[in-house]
N, CA, C and O atoms as a GROMACS GRO file, in nm:
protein
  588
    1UNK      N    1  11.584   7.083  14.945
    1UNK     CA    2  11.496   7.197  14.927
    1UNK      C    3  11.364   7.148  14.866
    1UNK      O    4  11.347   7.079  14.766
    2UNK      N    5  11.291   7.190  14.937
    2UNK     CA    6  11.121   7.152  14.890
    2UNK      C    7  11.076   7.222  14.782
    2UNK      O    8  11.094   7.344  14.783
    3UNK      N    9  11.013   7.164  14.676
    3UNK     CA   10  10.951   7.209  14.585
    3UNK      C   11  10.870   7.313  14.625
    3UNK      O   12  10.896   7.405  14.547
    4UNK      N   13  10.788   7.350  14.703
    4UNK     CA   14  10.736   7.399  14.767
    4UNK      C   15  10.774   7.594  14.799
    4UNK      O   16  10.714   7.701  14.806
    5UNK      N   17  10.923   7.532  14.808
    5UNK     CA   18  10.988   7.661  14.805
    5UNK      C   19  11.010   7.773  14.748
    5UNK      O   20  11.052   7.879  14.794
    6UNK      N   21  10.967   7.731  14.600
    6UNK     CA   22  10.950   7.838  14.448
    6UNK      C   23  10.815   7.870  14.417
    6UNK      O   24  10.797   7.932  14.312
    7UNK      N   25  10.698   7.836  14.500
    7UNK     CA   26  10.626   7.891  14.505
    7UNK      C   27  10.604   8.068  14.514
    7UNK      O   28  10.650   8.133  14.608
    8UNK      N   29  10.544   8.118  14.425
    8UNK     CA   30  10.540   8.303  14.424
    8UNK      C   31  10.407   8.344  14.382
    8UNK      O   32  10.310   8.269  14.374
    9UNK      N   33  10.410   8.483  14.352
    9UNK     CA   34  10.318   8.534  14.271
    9UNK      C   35  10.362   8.551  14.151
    9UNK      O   36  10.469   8.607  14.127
   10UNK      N   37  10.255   8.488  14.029
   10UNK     CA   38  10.310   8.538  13.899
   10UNK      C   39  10.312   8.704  13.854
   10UNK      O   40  10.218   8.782  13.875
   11UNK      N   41  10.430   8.736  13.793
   11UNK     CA   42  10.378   8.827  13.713
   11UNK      C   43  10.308   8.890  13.669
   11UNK      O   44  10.296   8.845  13.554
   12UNK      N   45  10.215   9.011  13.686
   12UNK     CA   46  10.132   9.031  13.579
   12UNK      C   47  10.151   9.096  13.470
   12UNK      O   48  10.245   9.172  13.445
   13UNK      N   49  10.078   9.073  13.414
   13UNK     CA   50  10.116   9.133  13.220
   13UNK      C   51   9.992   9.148  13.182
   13UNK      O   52   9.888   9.122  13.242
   14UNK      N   53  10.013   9.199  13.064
   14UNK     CA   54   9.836   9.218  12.968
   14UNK      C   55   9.786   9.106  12.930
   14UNK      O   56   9.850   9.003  12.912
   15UNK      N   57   9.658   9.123  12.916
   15UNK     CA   58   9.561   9.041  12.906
   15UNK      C   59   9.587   9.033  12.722
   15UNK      O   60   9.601   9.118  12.634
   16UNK      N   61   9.581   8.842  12.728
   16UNK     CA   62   9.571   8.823  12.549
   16UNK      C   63   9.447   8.744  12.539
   16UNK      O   64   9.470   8.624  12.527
   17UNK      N   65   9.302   8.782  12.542
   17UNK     CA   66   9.198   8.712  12.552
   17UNK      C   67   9.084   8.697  12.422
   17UNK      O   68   9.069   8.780  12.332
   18UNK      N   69   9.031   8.603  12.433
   18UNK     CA   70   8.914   8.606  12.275
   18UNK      C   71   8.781   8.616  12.392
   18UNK      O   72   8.786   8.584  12.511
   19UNK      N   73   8.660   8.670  12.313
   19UNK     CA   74   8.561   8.645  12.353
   19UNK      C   75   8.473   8.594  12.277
   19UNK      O   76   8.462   8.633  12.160
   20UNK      N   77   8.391   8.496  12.329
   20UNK     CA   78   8.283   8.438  12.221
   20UNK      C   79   8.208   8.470  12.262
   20UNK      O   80   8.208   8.553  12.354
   21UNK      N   81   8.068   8.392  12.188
   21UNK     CA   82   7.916   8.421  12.197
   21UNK      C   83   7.871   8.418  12.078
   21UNK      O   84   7.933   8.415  11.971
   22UNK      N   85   7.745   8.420  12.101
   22UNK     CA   86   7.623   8.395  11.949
   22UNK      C   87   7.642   8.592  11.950
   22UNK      O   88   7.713   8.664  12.021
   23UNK      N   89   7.541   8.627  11.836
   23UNK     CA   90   7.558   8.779  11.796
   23UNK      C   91   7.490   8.781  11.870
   23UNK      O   92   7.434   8.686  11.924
   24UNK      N   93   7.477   8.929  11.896
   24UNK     CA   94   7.409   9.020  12.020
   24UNK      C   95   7.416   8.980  12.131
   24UNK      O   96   7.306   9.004  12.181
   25UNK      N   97   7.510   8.908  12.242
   25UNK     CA   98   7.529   8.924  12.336
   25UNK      C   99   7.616   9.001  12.425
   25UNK      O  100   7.626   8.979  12.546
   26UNK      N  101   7.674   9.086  12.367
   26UNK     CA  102   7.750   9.194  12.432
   26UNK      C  103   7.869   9.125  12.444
   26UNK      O  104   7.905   9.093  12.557
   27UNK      N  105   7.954   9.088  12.325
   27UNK     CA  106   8.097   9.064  12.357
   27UNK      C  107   8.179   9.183  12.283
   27UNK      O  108   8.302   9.171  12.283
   28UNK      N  109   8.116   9.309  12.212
   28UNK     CA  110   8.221   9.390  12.210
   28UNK      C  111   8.154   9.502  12.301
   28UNK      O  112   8.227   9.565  12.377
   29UNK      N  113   8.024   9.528  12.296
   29UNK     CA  114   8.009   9.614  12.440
   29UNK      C  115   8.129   9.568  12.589
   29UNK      O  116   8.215   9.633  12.649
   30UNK      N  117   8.092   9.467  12.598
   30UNK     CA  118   8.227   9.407  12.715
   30UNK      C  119   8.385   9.436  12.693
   30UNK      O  120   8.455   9.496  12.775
   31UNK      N  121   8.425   9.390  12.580
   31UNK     CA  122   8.521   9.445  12.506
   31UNK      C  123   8.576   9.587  12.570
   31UNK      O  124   8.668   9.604  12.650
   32UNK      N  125   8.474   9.695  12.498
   32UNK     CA  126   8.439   9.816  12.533
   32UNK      C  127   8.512   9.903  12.664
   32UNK      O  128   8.572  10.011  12.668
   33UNK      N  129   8.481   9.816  12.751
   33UNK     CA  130   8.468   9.842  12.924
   33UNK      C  131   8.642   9.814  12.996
   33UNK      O  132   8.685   9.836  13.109
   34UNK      N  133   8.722   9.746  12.844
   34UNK     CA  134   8.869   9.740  12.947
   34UNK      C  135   8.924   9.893  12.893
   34UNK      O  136   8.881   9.963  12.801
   35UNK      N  137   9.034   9.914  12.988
   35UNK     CA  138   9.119  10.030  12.956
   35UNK      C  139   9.180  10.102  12.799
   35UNK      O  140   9.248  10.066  12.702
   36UNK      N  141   9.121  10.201  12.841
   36UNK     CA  142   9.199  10.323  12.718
   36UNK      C  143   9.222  10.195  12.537
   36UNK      O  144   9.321  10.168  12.470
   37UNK      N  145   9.053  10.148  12.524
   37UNK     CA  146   9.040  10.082  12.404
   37UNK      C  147   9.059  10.153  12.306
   37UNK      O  148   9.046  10.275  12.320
   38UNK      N  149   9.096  10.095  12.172
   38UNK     CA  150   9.099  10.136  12.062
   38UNK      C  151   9.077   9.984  11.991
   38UNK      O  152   9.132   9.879  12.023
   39UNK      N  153   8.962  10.010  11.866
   39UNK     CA  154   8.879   9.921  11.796
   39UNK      C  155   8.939   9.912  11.683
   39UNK      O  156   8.978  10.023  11.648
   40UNK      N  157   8.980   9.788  11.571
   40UNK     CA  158   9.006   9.745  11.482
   40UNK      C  159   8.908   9.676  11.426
   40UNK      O  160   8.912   9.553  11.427
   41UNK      N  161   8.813   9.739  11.373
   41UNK     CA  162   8.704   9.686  11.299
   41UNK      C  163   8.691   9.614  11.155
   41UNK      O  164   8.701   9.685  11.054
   42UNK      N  165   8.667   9.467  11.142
   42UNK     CA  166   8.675   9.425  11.033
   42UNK      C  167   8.479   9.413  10.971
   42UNK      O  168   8.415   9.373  10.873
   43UNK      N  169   8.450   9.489  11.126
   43UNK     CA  170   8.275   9.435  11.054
   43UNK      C  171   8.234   9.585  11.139
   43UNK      O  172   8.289   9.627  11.241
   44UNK      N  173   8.146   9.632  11.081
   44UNK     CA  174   8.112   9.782  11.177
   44UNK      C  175   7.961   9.710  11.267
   44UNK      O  176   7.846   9.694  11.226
   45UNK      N  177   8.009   9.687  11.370
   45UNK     CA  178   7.904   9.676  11.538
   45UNK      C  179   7.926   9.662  11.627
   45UNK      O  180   7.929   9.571  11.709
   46UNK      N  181   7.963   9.866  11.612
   46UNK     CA  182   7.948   9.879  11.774
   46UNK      C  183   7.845   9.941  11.809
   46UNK      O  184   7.839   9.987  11.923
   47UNK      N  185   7.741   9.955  11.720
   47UNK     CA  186   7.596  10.040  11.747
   47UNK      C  187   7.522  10.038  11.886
   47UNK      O  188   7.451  10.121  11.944
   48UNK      N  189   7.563   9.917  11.915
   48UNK     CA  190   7.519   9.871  12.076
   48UNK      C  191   7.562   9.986  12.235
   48UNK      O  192   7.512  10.014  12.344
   49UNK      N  193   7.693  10.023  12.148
   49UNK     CA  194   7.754  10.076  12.252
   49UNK      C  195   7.719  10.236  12.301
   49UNK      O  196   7.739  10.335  12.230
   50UNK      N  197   7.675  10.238  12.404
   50UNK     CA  198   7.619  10.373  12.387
   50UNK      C  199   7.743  10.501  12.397
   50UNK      O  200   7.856  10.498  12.445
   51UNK      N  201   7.662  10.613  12.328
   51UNK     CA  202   7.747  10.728  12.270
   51UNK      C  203   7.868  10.761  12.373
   51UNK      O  204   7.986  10.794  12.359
   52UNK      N  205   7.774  10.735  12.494
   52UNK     CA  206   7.889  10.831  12.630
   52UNK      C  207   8.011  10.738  12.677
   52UNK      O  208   8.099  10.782  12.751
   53UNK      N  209   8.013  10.590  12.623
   53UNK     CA  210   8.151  10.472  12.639
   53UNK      C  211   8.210  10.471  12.514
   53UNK      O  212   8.317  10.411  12.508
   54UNK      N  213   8.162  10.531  12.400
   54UNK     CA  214   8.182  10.463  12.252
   54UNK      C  215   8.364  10.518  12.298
   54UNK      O  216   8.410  10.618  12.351
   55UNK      N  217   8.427  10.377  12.238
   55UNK     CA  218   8.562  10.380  12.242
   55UNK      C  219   8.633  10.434  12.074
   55UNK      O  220   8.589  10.395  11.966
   56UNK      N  221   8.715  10.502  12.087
   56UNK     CA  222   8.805  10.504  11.917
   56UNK      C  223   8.792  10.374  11.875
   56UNK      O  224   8.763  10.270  11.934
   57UNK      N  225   8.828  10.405  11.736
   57UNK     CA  226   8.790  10.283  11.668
   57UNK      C  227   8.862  10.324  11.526
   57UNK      O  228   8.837  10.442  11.500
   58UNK      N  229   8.923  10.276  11.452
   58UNK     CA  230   9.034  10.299  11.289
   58UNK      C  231   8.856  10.286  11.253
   58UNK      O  232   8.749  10.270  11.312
   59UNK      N  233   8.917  10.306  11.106
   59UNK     CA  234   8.792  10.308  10.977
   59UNK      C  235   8.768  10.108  10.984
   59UNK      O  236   8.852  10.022  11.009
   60UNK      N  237   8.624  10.095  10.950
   60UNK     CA  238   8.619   9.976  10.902
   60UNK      C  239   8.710   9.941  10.735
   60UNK      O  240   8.712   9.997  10.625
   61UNK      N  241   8.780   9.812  10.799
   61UNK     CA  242   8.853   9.746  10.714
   61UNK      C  243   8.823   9.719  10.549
   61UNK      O  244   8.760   9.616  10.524
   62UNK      N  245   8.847   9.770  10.480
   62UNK     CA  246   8.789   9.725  10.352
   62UNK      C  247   8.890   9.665  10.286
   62UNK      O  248   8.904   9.712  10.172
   63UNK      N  249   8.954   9.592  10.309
   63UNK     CA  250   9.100   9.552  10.234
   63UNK      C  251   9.202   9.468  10.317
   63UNK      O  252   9.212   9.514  10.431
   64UNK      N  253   9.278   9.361  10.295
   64UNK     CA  254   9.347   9.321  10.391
   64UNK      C  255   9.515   9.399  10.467
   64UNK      O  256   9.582   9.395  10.570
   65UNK      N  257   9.515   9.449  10.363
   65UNK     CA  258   9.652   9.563  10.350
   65UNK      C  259   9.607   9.686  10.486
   65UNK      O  260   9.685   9.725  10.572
   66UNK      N  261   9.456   9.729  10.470
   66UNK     CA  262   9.427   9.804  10.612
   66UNK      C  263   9.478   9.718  10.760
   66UNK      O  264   9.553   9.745  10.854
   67UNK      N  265   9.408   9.623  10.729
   67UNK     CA  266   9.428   9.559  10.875
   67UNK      C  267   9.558   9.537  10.940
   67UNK      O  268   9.570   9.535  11.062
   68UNK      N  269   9.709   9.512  10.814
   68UNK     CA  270   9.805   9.527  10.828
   68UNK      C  271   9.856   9.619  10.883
   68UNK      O  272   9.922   9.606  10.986
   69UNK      N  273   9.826   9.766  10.806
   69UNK     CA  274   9.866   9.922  10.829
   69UNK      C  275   9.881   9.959  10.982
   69UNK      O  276   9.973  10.011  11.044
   70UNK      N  277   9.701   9.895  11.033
   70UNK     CA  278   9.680   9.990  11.179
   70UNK      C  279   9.751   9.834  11.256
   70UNK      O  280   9.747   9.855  11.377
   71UNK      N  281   9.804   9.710  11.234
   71UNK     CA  282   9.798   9.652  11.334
   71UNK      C  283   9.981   9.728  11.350
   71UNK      O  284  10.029   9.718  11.463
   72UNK      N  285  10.054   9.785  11.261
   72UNK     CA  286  10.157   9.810  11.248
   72UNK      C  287  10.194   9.910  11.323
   72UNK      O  288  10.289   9.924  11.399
   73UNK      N  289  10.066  10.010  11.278
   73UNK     CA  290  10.069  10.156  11.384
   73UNK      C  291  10.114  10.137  11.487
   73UNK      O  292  10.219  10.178  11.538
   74UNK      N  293   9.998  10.043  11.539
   74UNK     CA  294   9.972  10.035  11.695
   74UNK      C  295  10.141   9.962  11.786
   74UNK      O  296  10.197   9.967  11.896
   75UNK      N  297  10.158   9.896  11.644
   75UNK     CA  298  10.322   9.841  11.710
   75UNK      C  299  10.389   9.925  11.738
   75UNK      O  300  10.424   9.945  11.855
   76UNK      N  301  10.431  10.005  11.628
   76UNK     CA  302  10.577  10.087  11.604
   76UNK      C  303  10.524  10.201  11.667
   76UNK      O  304  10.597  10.251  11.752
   77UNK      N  305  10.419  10.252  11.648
   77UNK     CA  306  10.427  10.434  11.688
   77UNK      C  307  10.376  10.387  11.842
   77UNK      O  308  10.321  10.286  11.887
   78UNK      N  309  10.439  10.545  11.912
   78UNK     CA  310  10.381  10.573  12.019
   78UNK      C  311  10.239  10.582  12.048
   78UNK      O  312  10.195  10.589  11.933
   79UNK      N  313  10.112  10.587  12.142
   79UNK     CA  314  10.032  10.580  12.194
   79UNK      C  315   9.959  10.557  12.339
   79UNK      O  316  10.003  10.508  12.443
   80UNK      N  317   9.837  10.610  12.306
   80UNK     CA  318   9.811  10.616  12.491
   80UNK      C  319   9.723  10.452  12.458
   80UNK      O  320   9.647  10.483  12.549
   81UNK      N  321   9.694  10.380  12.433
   81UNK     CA  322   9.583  10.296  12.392
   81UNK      C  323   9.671  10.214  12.448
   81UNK      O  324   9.792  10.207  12.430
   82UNK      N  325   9.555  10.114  12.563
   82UNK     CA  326   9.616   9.989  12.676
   82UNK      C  327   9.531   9.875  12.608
   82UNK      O  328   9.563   9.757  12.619
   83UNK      N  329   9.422   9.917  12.538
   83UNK     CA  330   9.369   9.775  12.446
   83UNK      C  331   9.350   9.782  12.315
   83UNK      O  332   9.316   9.894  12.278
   84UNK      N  333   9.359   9.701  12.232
   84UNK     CA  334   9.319   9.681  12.082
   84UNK      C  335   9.262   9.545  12.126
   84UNK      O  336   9.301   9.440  12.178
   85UNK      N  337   9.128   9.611  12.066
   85UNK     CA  338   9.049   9.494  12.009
   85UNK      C  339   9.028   9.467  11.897
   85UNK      O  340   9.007   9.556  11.815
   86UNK      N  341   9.028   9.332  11.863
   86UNK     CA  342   9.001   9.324  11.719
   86UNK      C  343   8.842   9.259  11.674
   86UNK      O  344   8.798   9.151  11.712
   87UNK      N  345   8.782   9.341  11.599
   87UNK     CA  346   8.615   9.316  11.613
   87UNK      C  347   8.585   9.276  11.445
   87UNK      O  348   8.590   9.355  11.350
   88UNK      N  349   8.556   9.146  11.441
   88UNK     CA  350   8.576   9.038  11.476
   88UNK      C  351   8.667   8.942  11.387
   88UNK      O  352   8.690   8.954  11.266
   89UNK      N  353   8.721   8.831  11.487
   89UNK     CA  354   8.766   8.710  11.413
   89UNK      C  355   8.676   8.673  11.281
   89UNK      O  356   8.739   8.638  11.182
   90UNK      N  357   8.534   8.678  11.272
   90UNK     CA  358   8.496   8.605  11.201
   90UNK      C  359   8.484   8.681  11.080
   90UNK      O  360   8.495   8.634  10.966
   91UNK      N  361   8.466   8.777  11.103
   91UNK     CA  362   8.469   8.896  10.978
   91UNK      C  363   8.577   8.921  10.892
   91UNK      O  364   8.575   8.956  10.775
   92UNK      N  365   8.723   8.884  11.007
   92UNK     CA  366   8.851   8.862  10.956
   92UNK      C  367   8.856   8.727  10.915
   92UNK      O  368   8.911   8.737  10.806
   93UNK      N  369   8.836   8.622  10.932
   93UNK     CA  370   8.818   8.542  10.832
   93UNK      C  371   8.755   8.554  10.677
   93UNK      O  372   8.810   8.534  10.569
   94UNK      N  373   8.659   8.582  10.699
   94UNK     CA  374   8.550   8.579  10.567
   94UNK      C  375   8.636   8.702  10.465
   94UNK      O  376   8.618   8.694  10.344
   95UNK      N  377   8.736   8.823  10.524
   95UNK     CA  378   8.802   8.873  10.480
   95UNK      C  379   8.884   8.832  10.391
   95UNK      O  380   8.884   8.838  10.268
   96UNK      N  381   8.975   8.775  10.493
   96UNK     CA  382   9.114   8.659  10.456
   96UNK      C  383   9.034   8.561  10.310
   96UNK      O  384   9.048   8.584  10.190
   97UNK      N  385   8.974   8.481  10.356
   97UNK     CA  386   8.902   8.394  10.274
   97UNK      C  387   8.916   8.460  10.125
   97UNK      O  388   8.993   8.424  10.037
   98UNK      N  389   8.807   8.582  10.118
   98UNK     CA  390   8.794   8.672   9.964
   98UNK      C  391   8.910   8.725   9.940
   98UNK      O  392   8.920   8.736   9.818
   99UNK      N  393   9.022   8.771  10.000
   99UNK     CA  394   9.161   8.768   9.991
   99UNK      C  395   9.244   8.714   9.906
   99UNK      O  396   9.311   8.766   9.817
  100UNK      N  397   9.232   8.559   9.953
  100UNK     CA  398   9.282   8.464   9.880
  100UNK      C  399   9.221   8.410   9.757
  100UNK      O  400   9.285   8.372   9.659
  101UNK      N  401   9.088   8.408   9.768
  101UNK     CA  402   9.028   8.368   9.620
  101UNK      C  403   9.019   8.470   9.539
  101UNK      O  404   8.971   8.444   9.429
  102UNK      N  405   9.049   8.570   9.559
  102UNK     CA  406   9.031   8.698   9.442
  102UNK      C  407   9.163   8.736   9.434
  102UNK      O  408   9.167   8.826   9.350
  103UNK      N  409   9.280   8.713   9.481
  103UNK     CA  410   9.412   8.744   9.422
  103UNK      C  411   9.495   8.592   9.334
  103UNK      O  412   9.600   8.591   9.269
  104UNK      N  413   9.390   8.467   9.369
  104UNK     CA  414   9.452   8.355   9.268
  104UNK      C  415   9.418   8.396   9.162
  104UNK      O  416   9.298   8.398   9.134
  105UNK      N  417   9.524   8.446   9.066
  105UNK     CA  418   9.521   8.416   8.886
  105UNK      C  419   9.377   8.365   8.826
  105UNK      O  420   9.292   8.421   8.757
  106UNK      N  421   9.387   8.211   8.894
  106UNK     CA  422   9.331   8.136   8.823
  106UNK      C  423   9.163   8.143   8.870
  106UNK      O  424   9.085   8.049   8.852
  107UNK      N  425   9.131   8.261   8.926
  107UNK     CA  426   8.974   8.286   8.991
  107UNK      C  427   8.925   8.172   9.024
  107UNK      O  428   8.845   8.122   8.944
  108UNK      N  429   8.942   8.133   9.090
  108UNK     CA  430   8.859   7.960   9.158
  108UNK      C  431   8.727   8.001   9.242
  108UNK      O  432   8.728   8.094   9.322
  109UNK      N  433   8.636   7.936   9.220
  109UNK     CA  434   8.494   7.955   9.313
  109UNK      C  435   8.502   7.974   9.452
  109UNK      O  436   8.439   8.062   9.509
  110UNK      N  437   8.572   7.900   9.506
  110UNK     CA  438   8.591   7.917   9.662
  110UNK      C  439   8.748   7.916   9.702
  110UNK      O  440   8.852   7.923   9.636
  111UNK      N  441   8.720   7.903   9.839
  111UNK     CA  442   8.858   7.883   9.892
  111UNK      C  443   8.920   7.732   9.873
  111UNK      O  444   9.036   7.714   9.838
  112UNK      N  445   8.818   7.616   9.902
  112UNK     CA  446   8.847   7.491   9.829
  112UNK      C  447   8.950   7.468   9.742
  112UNK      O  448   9.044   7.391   9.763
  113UNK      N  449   8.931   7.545   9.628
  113UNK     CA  450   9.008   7.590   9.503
  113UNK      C  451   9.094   7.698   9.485
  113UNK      O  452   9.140   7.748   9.382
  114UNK      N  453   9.110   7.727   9.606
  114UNK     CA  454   9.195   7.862   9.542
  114UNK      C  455   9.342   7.776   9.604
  114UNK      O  456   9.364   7.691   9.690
  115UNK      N  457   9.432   7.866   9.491
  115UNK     CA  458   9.556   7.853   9.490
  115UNK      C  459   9.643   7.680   9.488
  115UNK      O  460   9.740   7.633   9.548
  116UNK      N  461   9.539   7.624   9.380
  116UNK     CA  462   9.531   7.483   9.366
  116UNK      C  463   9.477   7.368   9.381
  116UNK      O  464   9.478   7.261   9.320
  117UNK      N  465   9.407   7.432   9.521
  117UNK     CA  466   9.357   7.328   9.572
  117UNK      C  467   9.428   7.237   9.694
  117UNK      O  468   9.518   7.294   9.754
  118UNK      N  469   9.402   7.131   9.725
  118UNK     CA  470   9.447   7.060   9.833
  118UNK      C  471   9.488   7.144   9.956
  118UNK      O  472   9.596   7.155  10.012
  119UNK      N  473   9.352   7.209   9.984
  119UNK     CA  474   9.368   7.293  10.119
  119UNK      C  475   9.508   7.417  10.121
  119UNK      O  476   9.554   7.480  10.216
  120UNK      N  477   9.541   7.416  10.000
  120UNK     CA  478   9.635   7.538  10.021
  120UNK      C  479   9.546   7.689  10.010
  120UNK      O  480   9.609   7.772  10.075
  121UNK      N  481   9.416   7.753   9.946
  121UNK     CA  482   9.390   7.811  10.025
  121UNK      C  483   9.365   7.832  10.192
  121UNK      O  484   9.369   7.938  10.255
  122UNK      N  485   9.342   7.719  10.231
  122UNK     CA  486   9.279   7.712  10.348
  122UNK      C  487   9.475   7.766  10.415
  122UNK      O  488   9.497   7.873  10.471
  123UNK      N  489   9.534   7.707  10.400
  123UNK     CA  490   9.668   7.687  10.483
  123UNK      C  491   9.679   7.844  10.443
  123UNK      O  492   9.727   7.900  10.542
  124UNK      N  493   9.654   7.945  10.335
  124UNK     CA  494   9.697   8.064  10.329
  124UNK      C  495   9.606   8.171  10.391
  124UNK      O  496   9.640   8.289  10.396
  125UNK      N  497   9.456   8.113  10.451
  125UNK     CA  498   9.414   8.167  10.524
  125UNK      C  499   9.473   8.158  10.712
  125UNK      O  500   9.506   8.235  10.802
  126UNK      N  501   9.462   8.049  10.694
  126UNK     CA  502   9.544   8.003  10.836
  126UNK      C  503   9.705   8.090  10.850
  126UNK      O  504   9.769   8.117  10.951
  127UNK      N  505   9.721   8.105  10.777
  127UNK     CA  506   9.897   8.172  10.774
  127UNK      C  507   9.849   8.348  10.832
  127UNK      O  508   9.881   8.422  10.926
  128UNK      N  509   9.770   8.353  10.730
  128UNK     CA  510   9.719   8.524  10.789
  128UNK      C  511   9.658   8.547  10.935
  128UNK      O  512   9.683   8.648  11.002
  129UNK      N  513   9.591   8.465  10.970
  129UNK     CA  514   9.545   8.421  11.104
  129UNK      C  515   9.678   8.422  11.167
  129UNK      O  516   9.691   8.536  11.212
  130UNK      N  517   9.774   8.358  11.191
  130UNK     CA  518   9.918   8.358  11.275
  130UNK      C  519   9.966   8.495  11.251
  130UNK      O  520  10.040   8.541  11.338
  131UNK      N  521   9.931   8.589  11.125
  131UNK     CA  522  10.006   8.711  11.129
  131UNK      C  523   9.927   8.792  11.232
  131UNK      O  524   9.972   8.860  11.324
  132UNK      N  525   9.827   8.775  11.203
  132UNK     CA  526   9.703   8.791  11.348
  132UNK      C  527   9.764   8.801  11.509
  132UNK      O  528   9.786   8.892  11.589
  133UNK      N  529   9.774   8.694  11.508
  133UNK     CA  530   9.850   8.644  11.631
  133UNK      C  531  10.001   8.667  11.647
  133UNK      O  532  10.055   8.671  11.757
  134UNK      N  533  10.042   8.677  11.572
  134UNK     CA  534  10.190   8.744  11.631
  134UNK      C  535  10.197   8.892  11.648
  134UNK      O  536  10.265   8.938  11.739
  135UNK      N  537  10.129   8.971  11.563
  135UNK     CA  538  10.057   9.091  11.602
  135UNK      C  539  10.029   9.112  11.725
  135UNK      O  540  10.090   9.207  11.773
  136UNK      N  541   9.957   9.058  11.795
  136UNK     CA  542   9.881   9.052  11.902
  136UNK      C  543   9.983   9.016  12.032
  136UNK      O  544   9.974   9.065  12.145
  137UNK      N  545  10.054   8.946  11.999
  137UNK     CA  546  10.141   8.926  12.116
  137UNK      C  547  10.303   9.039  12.084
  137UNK      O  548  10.401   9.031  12.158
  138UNK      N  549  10.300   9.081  12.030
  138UNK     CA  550  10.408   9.205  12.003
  138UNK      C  551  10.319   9.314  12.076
  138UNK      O  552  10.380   9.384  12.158
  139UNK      N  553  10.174   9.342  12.057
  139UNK     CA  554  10.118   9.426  12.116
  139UNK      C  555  10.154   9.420  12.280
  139UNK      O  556  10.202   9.498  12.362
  140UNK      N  557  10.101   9.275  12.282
  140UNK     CA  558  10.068   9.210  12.418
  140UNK      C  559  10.214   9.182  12.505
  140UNK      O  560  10.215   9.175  12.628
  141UNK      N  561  10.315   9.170  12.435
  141UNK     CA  562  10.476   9.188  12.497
  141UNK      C  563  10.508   9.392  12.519
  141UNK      O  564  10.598   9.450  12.580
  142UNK      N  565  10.420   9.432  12.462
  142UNK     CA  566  10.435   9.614  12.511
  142UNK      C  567  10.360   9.654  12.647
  142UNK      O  568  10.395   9.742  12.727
  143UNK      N  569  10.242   9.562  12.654
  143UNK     CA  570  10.164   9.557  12.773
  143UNK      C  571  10.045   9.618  12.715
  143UNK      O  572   9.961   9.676  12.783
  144UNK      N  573  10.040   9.605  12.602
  144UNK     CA  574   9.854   9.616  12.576
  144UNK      C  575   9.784   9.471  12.574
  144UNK      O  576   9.838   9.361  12.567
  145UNK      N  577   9.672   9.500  12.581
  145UNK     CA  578   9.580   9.394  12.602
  145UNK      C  579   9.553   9.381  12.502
  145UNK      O  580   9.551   9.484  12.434
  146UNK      N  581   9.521   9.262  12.442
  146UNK     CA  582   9.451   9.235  12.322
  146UNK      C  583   9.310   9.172  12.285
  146UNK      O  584   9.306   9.053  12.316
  147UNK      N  585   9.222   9.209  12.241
  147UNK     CA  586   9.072   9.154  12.281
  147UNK      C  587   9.042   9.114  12.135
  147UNK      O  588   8.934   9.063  12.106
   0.00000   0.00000   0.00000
């Protein structure tokens, strides 16, 4: 039997995609434009988007415990919403980051220093990042898209 023979069409499933770009090039306007969105805002800009597309969107994030809450919603409860986007990685970093240096005891200047040192802030930012991502693919195993 020829290899040849297991050739098919894959599956399709939801989309688990990042978008980059410098600011202002329309990567959450684009965002915007996939199906029945709903916005997880860690930075508020969607000003771009005009009134008559503006997609739902939770409250901007002020806390890391929010971002938890709605990524939880969106798991467990029912809903019509085929995308969550999350706007942005980088905002969720710089989040994560003040996270970790303002709940070490020992108030350390940066992340450098927090929680001892020797890159263990950094590894406890990186850990929240994977909660990120397993989030996202629990979404993305329901058949939402994740942006």
């Amino acid at each position: 039997m020829s290899i040849l023979s297991k050739i098919s069409k894959p599956e399709t499933r939801a989309i688990l995609a990042t978008i980059t770009g410098d600011a202002g090039v329309g990567k959450t306007t684009l965002a915007a434009t996939f199906p029945k969105p709903v916005f997880i805002r860690a930075e508020d800009g969607m000003q771009s988007i005009p009134e008559e597309q503006m997609p739902d969107a939770f409250p901007v994030i002020e806390q890391v415990e929010d971002l938890w809450q709605q990524l939880t919603a969106l798991i467990t409860e029912e809903h019509e919403y085929k995308t969550v986007v999350i706007d942005s990685v980088t905002a969720l970093e710089r989040l994560f980051i003040q996270y970790v240096v303002e709940s070490d005891p020992k108030k350390p200047k940066s992340i450098n220093q927090a929680l001892g040192g020797y890159g263990a802030g950094l590894m406890a930012v990186a850990s929240m990042h994977q909660r990120v991502l397993k989030a996202a693919k629990l979404l993305n195993n329901k058949g939402v898209n994740v942006i």
